[in-house]
Structure formats: structure tokens, C-alpha cells
N, C-alpha and C positions, 0 to 999 in steps of 0.2 A: 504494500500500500504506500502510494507516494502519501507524504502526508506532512504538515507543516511541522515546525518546533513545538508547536506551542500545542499541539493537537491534545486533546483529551478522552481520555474513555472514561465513563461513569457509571453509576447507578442511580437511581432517582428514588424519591419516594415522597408522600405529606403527610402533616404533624398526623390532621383527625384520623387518616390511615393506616398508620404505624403507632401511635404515641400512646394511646390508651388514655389513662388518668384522665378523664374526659371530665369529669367533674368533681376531682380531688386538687390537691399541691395549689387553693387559692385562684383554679381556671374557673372562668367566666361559662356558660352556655353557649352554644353553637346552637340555630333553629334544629339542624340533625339531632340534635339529641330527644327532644321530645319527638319529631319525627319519628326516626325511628324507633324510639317505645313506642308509640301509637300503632304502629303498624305490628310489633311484636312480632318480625320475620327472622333481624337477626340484629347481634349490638356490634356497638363497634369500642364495646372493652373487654376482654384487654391490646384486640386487634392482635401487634405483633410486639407488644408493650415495650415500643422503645425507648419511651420514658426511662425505663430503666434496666433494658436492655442492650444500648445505645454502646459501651463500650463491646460487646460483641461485636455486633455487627461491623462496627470498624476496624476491629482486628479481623474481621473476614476480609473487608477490604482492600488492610494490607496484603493481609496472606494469599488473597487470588489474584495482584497488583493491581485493583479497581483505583484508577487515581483521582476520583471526587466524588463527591455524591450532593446530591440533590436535595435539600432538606425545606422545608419550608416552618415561618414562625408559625405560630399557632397564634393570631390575634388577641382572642381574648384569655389566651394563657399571661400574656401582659397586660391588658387592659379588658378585666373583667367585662366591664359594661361596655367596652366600647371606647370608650375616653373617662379620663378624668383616673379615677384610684387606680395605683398602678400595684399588682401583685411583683411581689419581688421576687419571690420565692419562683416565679415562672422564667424573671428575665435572671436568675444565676442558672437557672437550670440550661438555658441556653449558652451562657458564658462556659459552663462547663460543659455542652455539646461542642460548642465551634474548638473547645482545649481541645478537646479526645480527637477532634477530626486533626490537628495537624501533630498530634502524639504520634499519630500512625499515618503520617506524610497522604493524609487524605482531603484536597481542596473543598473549603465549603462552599457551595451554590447555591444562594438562598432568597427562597420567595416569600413576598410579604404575606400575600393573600392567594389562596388557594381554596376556594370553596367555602369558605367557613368564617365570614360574616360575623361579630358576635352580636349574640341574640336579640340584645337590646336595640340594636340598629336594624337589625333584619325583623323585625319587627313593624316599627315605622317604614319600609319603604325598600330596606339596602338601599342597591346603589339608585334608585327613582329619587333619591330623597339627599337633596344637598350637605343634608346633615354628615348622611355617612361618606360620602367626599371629604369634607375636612375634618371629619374624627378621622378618616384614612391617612390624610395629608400630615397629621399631628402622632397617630402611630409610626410612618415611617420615618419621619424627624427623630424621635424617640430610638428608633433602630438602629440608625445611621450614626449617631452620637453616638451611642451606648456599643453596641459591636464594630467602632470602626477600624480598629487595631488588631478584630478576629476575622473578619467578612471583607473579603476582596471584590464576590463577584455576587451581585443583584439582580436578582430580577421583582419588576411591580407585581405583576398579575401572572395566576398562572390557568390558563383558556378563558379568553372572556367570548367568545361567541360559546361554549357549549352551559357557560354560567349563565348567559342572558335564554338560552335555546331551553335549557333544561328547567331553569325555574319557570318560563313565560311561554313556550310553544310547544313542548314532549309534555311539562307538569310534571317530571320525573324527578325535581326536585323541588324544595320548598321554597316558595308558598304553593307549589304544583297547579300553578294557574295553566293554562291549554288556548294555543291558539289567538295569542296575542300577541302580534307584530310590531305594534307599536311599545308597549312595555319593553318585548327583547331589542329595540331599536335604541328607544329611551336610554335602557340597561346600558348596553356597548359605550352608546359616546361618552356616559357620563363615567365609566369607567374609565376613558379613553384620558377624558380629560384629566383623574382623579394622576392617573400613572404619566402625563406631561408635567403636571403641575410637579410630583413627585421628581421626576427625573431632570428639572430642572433646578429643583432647589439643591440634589444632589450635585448634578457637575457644578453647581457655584463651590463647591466648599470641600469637597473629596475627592480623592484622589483615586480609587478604585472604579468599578468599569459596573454598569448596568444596563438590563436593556427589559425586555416584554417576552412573554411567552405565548402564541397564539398556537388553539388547537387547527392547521391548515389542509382541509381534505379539498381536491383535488377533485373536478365536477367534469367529467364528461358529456356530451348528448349519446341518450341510447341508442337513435338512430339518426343519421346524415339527412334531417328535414328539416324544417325553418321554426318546426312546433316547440320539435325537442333541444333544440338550440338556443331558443329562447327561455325556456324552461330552465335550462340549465344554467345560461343567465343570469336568470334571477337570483337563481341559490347559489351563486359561488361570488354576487356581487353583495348579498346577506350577510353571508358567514365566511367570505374573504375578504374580498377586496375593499370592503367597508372600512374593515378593519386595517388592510395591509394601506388603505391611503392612508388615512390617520397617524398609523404608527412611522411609516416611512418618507411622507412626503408634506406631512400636515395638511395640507389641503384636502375636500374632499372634492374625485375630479368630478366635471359636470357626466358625464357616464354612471357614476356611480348617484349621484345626485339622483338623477332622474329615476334610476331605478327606487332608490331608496324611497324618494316621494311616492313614486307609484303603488308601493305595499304601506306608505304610511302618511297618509295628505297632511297629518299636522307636522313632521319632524321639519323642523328648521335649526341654523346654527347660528352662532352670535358669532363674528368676526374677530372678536375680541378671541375667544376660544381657537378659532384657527391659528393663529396668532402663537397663542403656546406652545398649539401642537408641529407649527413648523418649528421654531427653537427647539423642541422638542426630538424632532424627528433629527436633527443634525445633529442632537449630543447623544443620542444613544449611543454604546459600544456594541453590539451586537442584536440578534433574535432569535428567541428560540423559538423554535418548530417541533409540537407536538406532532407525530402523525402515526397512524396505526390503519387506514382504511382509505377508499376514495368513493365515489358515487358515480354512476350512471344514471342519467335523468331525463325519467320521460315529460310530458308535456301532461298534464293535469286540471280537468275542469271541474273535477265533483268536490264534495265535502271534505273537508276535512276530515285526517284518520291515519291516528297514529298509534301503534301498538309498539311498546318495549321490552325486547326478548333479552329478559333479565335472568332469566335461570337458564340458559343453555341449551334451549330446547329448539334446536334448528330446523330455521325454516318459516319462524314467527314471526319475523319483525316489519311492521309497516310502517311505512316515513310519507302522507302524503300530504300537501298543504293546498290550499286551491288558492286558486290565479298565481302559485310558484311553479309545481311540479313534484312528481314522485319519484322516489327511489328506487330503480330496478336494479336486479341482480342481470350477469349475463350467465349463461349457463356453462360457459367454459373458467372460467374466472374461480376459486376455491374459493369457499369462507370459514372464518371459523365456527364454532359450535355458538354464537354468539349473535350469528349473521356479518361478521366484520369481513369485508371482502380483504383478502389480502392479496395485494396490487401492490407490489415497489417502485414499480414505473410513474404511480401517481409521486411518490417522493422526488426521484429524480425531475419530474416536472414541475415538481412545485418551487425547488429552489432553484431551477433555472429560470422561472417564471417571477419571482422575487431580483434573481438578477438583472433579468432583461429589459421587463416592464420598470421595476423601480430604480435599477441604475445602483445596486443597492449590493456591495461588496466588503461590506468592514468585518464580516462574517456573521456564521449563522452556527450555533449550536443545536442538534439533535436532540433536545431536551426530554423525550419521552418518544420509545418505539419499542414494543413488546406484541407477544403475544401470549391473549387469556387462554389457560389452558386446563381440562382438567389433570392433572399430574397423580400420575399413581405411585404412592412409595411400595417400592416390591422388597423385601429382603436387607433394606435398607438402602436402598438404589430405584434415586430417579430417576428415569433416562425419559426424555422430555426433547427426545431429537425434532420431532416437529418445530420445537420453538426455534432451536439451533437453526435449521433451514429455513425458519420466520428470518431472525437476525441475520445469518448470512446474507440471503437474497439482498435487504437492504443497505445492509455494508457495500455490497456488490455497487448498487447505482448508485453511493454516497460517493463510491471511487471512480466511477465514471465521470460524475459533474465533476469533482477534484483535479481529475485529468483537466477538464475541458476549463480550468482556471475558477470554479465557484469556490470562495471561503468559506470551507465544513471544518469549523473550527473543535466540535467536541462531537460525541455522542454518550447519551445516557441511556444504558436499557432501562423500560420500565418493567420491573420494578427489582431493585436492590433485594429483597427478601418477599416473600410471600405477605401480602397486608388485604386488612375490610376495604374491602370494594365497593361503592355508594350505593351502585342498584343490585347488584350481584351479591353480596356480603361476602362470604370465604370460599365456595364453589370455584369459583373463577381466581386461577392463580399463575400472577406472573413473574414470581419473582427468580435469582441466580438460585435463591437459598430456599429450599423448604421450610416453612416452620410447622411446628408440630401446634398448633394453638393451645391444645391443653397442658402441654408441659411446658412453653415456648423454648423448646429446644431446635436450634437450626441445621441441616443437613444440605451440604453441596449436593446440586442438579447437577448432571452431565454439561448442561449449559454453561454453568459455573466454570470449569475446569476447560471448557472450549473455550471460553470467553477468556482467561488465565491466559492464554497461548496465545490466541489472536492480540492482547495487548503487550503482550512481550516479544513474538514474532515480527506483529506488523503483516501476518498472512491472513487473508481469510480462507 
């Protein structure tokens, strides 16, 4: 693999995912937590409790030479409510996370906000509601100060189209509102802005490097007509491009404008706002890119109808939205047990499509790319080759755009260890490391020990 100096292999993971203590050690609420008690399908404590299994998993790091990992703050582990009272006892617990990660020569990479809102805010509105913008803006000041001697690299946000998609259009997460364009519209920008405003008060005063993580799937038409081309359009000017002008050019283009008005006649921007987001978009250090899937899209007149194939049961899942388009599978194309088409080709497109369209070179980290799997322990041996031939394939076209001059400056599999999955719970598992949930004892995947060689070799 040709590949820069500075290139990175990773593992990723988030607090409410892995950390457990969800409502001990002085942390705040997350709307998930009465969520899911409500639902009583499954908890997300002790997950993979790395609260206080955290030096493990770091020495796994060392020991299969993972060189960073991915961790995110847990919000209201600091600021219970949201702002104001600050629990301490959450912000040493990270001081003594960010120690353990360079004890074992393991980069920290870490995001502010990942899913998990604290309560009191998500409550009033999240991000609908200005409030939680500058309780966000006053958390990451708080961050920035407080770890800036342990935290070299930031990221604001981690996917805000499937945060604005899942709370407002699937309902899959809370407040599981369905079918509201305008809200996940609202959502996005006022995110958007919440993470310029952030990333500019940063480059005034620090010295380390931060950027954005969007989740970026890859929108094809199903079929070569003017239907399905439109269609398609639509959803990849939604849940990309929306987002990729914003983050990369501040401006939004009149293309994307039009579209956006058309699924939502009230959204307008304030000039003032654009304004950040261009400063903005020129002091980023990098972007990560989530990707794990892409879409084919047909062209869609009926109702509304979405079904989410949360337990594995393949062959379930409907994505359709009217005057956008639906989601087809093609039938050559593999998916997982999940409906995830896996397509590596949509990756290689996507960030040559970030280079092209946006001009956009300073580089781009792989911040999340796995695959959900169910994993059998046999005998004490997991072999988990499918995922191995997930990862591969897309190493594969990350080395091709590399060739052809794009900056893939890191890669992170998801996920570092086995962890509670939002809509999936424990079934769905993608991490290097097994974990045993009842004892959380961890045991190297075959992936693991593949993944060991490919970042010492440099072969895939």
C-alpha cells in the first residue's frame, strides 16, 4: 500500500456504546435511556463497560498495533443537564482515558457529540432549538481548554444527516417523529452551524487539527431514465450534498438550494450564517467519512413507508419517501443480514467525488467502515472471514483513489470491540475483539490478527 507518513489505522467506537455507567459516576441522562427502558428490548448497560474496562482494551491496541482509536465525550457525563453544573468526576474520568490512550502509544480521536444529546436539551427541541447550539458551543469550549495538552485531533459531530434522518424521517430514534422533512432539514443546518461556530473558535486559539464526520452513502439511479435520476437527486442532494456544501464550501450552491426548497418551502438561511460557514469550511483540517452501504434509487410516487430491519432478518427493510424516491436493492449486489448492500465502489466514488466537485484535498479520514455480523464463538475461535473480505475489498479502493492522488489520511474499523448497537442492541457485532457481555471478557476475531499484519505489513 503506497500510503502517506502520517497515514493511520484505527479503531472507532462511542461513549453511550461502549461506556456503560449510563447513569452512575454523577452522568446526566441521555433521551436513550428512558427510551430504551420503554421499549424493554434491550439496555445499553453494561454494553462493553469501558468505563472501566478502558485500560484493556488499549493494551489490545497496543498489542495488535491499532494506532488510535476513536472515542467520543459522552456530553452529559460533563455537563449533566446540558450546561451549567459541571460533574467532575466524568471530566477526570476522561483525563484518565486520553493518559491510558498515549500509555500505550494509542492516538486519541475524539468527538464531541455522537448521538447523545443530554436529556434536558433533547427534551426542548435538541438541535430545533437555539438553546442546545450554544449549551453545545459552551460544552466544546469546556473541552478544548480542559483536554488540550491530551487531544490533538477533533472532530464536532459524528453523522448528522442519519441524527437529523433517524430522529425526524425513519423515527428510529428519539423523539421517533416519521416523515418530517422539514425538522431533518431544520436539524442539519442548525447542526451545521453549531460545528462552524465550534471550529472557528477553535482555530483562533489551538493548535491541534479538527474537522466533521458525515455519514456519506453514495446514491445511484436504479435505472438509466430521467425518473430514476431524479429521484436519486433528490436523496443524495438530502443526505449529501446538503451537507458536503456547508461543511466544505460554506455556501449553499443554488443546485442544492433548489432542491432543498422543493422538499421544504419554508427553509431559508441568514447570510450572516453562511458567512461562518465559509470561514469555517477553510479552517477545517480534515473529514471524516463514515460509510458502510450505498443506495440505488428508484423514482417514487406513493406514501410514505419505511420499515427498519433491526434484528437481522433479511430481506425487510423499506426506505421509501414520496416526491424523493425509494430504495432498491439490485439483485447481483450482496447485502448483509441487515439489508446493508455492500458496494466498495460507492466508497471509492465518494471520495473522489469530494475531491472533484469540492476541490477538496487537505485529506479525508475513514472514520467508520465495518461490517454487522453475526459472529459465532466456536471453541474459543472466531473466524469472522466475511468481515475480513468486508475490510479488505475496501482497503482495496481506498488504495486505488490513493494511487490516483486523493488524501486517505487514516482508516478506523468500526468497531474497536464488540458494543450496544442503537437499533440492533448486541445481535449485531462488529467489533476486532469479541466481548463476552456477561463476563466482559474480550477475545481476538481472526479479523483482529488480519488487521495486526495489514498495519505492520502495509499489504492487504
Amino acid at each position: 500500500m503506497k500510503l502517506s507518513k502520517d497515514f493511520v489505522f484505527g479503531g472507532a467506537t462511542a461513549a453511550y456504546q461502549c461506556e456503560g455507567s449510563c447513569l452512575s459516576h454523577g452522568k446526566g441522562k441521555v433521551a436513550w435511556d428512558d427510551y430504551l427502558s420503554s421499549q424493554g428490548r434491550f439496555s445499553p448497560e453494561p454494553a462493553s463497560d469501558f468505563y472501566h474496562m478502558y485500560p484493556v482494551d488499549l493494551k489490545l491496541c497496543q498489542q495488535f498495533s491499532i494506532q488510535a482509536i476513536r472515542i467520543s465525550i459522552a456530553w452529559s457525563r460533563i455537563f449533566p443537564e446540558g450546561k451549567g453544573q459541571i460533574n467532575h468526576e466524568g471530566v477526570d474520568f476522561y483525563h484518565h482515558l486520553f493518559q491510558e490512550c498515549h500509555k500505550n502509544n494509542v492516538e486519541p480521536y475524539v468527538t464531541l457529540h455522537h448521538f447523545d444529546t443530554p436529556d434536558a436539551l433533547h427534551k426542548n427541541g435538541d438541535f430545533l432549538n437555539q438553546e442546545t447550539i450554544d449549551a453545545y458551543v459552551e460544552y466544546a469550549k469546556f473541552c478544548f481548554e480542559e483536554y488540550q495538552d491530551e487531544v490533538t485531533y477533533w472532530f464536532t459531530f459524528n453523522e448528522v444527516w442519519p441524527i437529523a434522518c433517524n430522529q425526524y424521517i425513519s423515527g428510529t430514534f428519539p423523539p421517533c417523529i416519521q416523515y418530517d422533512i422539514s425538522k431533518a432539514i431544520t436539524s442539519m443546518y442548525n447542526m451545521m452551524i453549531a460545528h462552524s461556530l465550534v471550529v472557528n473558535i477553535y482555530k483562533e486559539k489551538y493548535n491541534g487539527h479538527i474537522g466533521i464526520i458525515h455519514s456519506l452513502e453514495t446514491k445511484y439511479p436504479y435505472d438509466d431514465n430521467i425518473n430514476d435520476k431524479e429521484a436519486c437527486h433528490k436523496e443524495d442532494v438530502l443526505a449529501n450534498q446538503f451537507l458536503l456544501d456547508m461543511t466544505l464550501q460554506g455556501n449553499i450552491s443554488d443546485d442544492t438550494y433548489h432542491i432543498i426548497h422543493q422538499l421544504d418551502n419554508t427553509f431559508n438561511y441568514d447570510p450572516q450564517d453562511i458567512e461562518m460557514m465559509i470561514q469555517a469550511s477553510h479552517k477545517i483540517d480534515y473529514l471524516g467519512v463514515n460509510y458502510y452501504q450505498s443506495h440505488f434509487i428508484k423514482a417514487y410516487d406513493g406514501e410514505n413507508q419505511i420499515h427498519h430491519n433491526g434484528t437481522g432478518e433479511k430481506g425487510t427493510n423499506v426506505f421509501r419517501l414520496k416526491n424523493i424516491g425509494e430504495r432498491a436493492f439490485k439483485a447481483d449486489i450482496p447485502t448483509t443480514d441487515w439489508d446493508w448492500m455492500i458496494y466498495p465502489k460507492g466508497l471509492y466514488d465518494m471520495v473522489k467525488r469530494i475531491s472533484q466537485q469540492y476541490h477538496f484535498n487537505k485529506g479525508i479520514y475513514i472514520t467508520e467502515n465495518g461490517m454487522g455480523y453475526k459472529d459465532d464463538f466456536v471453541d474459543g475461535i472466531i473466524d469472522d472471514t466475511p468481515r475480513i473480505d468486508y475490510i479488505k475489498q475496501h482497503l482495496e479502493v481506498l488504495q486505488q483513489a490513493i494511487n490516483e492522488g486523493i488524501n486517505i489520511k487514516g482508516y478506523f474499523v468500526w468497531s474497536l470491540m464488540d458494543m450496544f448497537s442503537w437499533s440492533n442492541g448486541y445481535n449485531k457485532r462488529y467489533g476486532l475483539f469479541y466481548v463476552d457481555f456477561n463476563t466482559q471478557k474480550r477475545y481476538p476475531k481472526a479479523s483482529a490478527y488480519w488487521y495486526k499484519r495489514v498495519i505492520e505489513t502495509k499489504e492487504v
